[in-house]
Backbone bond lengths (Angstrom), bond angles and torsions (degrees), N, CA, C in turn:
res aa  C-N    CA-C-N  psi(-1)  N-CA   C-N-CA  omega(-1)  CA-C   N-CA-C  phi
1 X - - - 1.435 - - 1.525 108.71 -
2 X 1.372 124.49 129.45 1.315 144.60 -167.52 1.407 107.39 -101.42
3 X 1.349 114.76 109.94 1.529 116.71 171.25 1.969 123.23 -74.60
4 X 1.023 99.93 120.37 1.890 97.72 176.85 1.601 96.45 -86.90
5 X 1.417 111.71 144.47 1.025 129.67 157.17 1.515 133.93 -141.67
6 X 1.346 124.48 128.49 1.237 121.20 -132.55 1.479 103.66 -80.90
7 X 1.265 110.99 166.54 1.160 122.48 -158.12 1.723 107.01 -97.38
8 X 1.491 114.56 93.75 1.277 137.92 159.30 1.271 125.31 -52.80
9 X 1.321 128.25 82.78 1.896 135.48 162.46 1.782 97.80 -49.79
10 X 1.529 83.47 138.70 1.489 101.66 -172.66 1.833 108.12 -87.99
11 X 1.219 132.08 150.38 1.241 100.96 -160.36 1.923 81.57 -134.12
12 X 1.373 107.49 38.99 1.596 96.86 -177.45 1.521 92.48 -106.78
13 X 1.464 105.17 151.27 1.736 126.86 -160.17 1.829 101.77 33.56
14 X 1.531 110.30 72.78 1.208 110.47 167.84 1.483 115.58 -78.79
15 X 1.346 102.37 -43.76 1.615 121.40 157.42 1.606 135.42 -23.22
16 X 1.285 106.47 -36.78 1.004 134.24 -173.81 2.035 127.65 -93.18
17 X 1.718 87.89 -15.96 1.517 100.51 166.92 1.738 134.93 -70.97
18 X 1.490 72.57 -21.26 1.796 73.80 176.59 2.152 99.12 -174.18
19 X 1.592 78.77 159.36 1.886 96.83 -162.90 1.644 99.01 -41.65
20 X 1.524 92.94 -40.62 1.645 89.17 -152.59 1.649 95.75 -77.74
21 X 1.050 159.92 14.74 1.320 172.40 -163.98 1.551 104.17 -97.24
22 X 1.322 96.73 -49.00 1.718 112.37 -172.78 1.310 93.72 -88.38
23 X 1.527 133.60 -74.93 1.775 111.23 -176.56 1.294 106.11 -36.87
24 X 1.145 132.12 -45.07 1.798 112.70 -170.59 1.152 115.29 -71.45
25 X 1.369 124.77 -5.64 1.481 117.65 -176.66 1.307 105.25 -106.01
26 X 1.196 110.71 -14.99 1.843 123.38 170.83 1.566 102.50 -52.79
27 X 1.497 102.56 -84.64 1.469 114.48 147.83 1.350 141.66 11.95
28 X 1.723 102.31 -82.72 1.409 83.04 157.14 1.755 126.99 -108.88
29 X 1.206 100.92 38.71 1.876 106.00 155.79 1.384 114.01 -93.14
30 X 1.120 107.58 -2.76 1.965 117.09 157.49 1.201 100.06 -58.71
31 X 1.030 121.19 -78.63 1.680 125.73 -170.20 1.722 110.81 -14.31
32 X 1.657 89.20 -62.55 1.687 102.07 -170.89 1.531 107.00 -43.63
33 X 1.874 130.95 -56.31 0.681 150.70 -163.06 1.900 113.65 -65.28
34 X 1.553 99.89 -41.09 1.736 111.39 176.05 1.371 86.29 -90.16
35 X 1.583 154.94 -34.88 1.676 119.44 172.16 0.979 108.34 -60.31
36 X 1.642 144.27 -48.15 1.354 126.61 -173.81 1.047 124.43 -59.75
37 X 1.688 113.22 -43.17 1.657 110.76 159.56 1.182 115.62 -29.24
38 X 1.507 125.94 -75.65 1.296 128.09 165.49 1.341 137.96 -9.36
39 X 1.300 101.58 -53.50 1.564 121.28 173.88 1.582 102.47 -71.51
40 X 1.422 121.21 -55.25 1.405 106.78 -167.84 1.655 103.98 -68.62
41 X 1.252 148.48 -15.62 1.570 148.59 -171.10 1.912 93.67 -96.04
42 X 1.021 114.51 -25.78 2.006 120.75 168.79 1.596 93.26 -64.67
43 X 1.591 118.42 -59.55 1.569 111.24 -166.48 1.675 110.45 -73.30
44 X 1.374 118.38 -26.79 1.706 113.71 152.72 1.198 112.23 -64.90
45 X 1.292 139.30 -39.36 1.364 117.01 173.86 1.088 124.41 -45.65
46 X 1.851 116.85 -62.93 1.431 132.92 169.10 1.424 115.00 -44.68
47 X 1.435 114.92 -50.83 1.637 103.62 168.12 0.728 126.05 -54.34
48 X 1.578 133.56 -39.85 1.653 141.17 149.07 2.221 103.28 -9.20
49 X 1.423 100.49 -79.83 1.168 111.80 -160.83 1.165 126.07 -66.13
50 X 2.091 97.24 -12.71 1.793 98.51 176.09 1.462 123.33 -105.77
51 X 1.753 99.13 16.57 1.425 103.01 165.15 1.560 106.08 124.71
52 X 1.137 111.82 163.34 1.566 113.06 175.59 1.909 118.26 -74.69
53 X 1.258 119.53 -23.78 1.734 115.88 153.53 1.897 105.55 -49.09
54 X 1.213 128.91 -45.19 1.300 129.70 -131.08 1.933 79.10 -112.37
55 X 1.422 116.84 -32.26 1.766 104.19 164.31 0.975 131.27 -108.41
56 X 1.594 112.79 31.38 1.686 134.01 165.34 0.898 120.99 -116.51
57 X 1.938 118.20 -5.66 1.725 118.71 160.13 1.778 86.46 -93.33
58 X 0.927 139.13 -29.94 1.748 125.73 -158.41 1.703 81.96 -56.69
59 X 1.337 91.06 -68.15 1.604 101.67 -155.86 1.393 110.68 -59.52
60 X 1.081 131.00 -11.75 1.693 123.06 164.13 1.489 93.01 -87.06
61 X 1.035 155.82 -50.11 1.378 138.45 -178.13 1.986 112.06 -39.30
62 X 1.351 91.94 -58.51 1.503 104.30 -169.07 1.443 100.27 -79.61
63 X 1.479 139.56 22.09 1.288 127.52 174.18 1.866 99.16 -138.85
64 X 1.236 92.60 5.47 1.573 98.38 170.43 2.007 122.31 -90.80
65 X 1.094 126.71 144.03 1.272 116.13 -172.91 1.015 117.33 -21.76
66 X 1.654 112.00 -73.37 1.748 123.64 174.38 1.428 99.94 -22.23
67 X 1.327 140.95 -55.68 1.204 130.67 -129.46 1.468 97.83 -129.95
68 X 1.092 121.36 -8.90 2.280 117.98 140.37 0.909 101.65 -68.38
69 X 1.537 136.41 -52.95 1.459 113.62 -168.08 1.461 124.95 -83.20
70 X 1.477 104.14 -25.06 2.006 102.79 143.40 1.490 111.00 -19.34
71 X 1.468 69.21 -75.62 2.018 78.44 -165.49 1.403 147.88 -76.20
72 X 1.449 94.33 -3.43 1.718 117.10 153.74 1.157 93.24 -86.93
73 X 1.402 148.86 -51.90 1.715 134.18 -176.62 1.794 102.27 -48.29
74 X 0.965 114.22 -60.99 1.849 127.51 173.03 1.411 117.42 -21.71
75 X 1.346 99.53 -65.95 1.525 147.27 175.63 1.629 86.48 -31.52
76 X 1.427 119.15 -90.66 1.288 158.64 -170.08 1.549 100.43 -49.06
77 X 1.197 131.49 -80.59 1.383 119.94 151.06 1.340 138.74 -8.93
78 X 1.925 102.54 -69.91 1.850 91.07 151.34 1.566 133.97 -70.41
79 X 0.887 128.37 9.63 1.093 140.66 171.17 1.130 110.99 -76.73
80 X 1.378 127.39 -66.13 1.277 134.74 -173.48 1.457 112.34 -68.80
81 X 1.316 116.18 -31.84 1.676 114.06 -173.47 1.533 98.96 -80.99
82 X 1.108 135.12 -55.82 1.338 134.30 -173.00 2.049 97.63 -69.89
83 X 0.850 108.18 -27.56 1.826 88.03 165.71 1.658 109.83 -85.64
84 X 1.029 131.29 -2.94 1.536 124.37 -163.18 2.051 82.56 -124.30
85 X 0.945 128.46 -27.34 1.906 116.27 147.57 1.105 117.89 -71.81
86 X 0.954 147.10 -42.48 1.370 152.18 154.09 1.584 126.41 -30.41
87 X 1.103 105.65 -47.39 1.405 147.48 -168.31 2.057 99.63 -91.72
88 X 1.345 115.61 -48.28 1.402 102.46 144.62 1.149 133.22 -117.75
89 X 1.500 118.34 34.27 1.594 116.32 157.74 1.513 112.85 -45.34
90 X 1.696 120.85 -77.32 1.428 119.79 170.10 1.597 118.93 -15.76
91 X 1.220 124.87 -16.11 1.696 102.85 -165.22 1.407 98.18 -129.30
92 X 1.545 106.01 8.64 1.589 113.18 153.55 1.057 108.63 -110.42
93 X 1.220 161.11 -52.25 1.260 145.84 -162.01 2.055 110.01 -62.56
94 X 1.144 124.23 160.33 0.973 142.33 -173.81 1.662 101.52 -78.38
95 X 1.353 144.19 137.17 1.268 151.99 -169.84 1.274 109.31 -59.49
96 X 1.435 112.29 109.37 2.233 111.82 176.87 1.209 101.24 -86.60
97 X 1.384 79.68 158.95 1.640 103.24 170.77 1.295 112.25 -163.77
98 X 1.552 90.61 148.10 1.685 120.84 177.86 1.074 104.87 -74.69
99 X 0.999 139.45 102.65 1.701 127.74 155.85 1.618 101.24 65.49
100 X 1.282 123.36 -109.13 1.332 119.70 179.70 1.897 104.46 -120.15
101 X 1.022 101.96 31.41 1.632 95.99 -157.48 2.192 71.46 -124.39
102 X 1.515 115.33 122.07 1.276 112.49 136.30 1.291 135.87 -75.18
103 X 1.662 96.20 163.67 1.918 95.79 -166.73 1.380 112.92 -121.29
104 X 0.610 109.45 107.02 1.818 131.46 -172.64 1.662 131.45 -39.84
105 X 0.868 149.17 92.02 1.313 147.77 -35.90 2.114 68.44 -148.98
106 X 1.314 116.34 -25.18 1.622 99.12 161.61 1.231 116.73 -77.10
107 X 1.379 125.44 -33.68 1.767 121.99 -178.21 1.619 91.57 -79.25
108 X 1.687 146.28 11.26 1.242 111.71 134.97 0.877 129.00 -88.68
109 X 1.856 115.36 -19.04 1.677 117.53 174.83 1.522 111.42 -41.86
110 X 1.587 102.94 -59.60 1.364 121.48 -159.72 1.399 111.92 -76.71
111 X 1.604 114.12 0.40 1.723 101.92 166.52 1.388 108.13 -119.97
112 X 1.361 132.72 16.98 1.481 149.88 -176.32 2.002 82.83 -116.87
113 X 0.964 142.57 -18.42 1.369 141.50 -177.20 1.786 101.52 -99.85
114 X 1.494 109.24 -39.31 1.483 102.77 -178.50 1.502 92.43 -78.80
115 X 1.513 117.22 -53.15 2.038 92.87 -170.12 1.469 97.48 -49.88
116 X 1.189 119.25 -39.34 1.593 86.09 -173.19 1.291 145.46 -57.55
117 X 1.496 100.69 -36.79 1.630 122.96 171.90 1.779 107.72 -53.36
118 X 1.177 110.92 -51.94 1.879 136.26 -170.70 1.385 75.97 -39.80
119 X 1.743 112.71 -72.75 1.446 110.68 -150.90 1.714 129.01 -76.06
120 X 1.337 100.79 -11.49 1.311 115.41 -169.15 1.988 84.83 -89.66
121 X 1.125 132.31 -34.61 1.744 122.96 -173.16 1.503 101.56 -79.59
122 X 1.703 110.06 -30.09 1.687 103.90 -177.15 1.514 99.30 -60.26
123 X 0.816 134.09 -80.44 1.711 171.39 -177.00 1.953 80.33 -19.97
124 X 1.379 116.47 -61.89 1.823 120.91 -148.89 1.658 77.75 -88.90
125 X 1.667 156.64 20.72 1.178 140.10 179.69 1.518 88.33 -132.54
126 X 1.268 120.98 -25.58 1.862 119.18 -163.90 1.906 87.23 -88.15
127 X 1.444 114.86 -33.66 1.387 109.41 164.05 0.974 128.47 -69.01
128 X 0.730 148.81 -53.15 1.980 154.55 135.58 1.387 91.65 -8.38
129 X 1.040 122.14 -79.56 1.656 110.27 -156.26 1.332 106.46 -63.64
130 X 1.218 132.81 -37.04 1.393 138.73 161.42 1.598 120.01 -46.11
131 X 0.905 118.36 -22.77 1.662 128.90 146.63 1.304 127.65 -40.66
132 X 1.597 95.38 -65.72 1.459 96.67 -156.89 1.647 115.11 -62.92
């Protein structure tokens, strides 16, 4: 008696089969990069609460090389994930329409790309004034 056993796809260098394999893994190694962000703006919070000694080492950490180029790496990370969601919002959302006229799946890229811009200049001018 002959045993069948099913036929198992190998899934080592799956990555490696095709382009789009690698943008998605680009993709989500953002994540890794915006949780740590995360974590380091959690340990300013907490330094916040344990006094001004405990938010005058945060803030020399995060204003030290290491920690510009964190945050241009950060920077760069969200950048790319929110343009590559953006970029497939259209092919999730359900088909709009104007009246009887549909709307074309670049005029949603390109107005899910303008709220973004709108909000990213409100946000970099409400900071500025929050400066002064």
């Amino acid at each position: 008696m002959t045993s069948t056993r099913p036929y198992i796809r190998s899934m080592k260098g799956w990555w490696r089969r095709h382009p789009a394999y690698r943008w998605y893994l680009l993709r989500e190694a953002t994540s890794v990069v915006i949780g740590l962000y995360a974590l380091c703006l959690l340990w300013g919070m907490t330094a916040l609460l344990l006094g001004p000694g405990a938010h005058d080492v945060w803030r020399a950490c995060v204003q030290s090389l290491p920690g510009r180029v964190f945050q241009l790496l950060a920077l760069a990370a969200f950048a790319w994930h929110a343009w590559t969601w953006l970029r497939l919002l259209p092919l999730t959302l359900a088909p709009l329409r104007l009246g009887r006229h549909r709307i074309s799946q670049t005029r949603v890229h390109r107005a899910a790309l303008g709220a973004w811009a709108l909000t990213s200049v409100a946000l970099l001018v409400a900071a500025a004034g929050g400066l002064r």
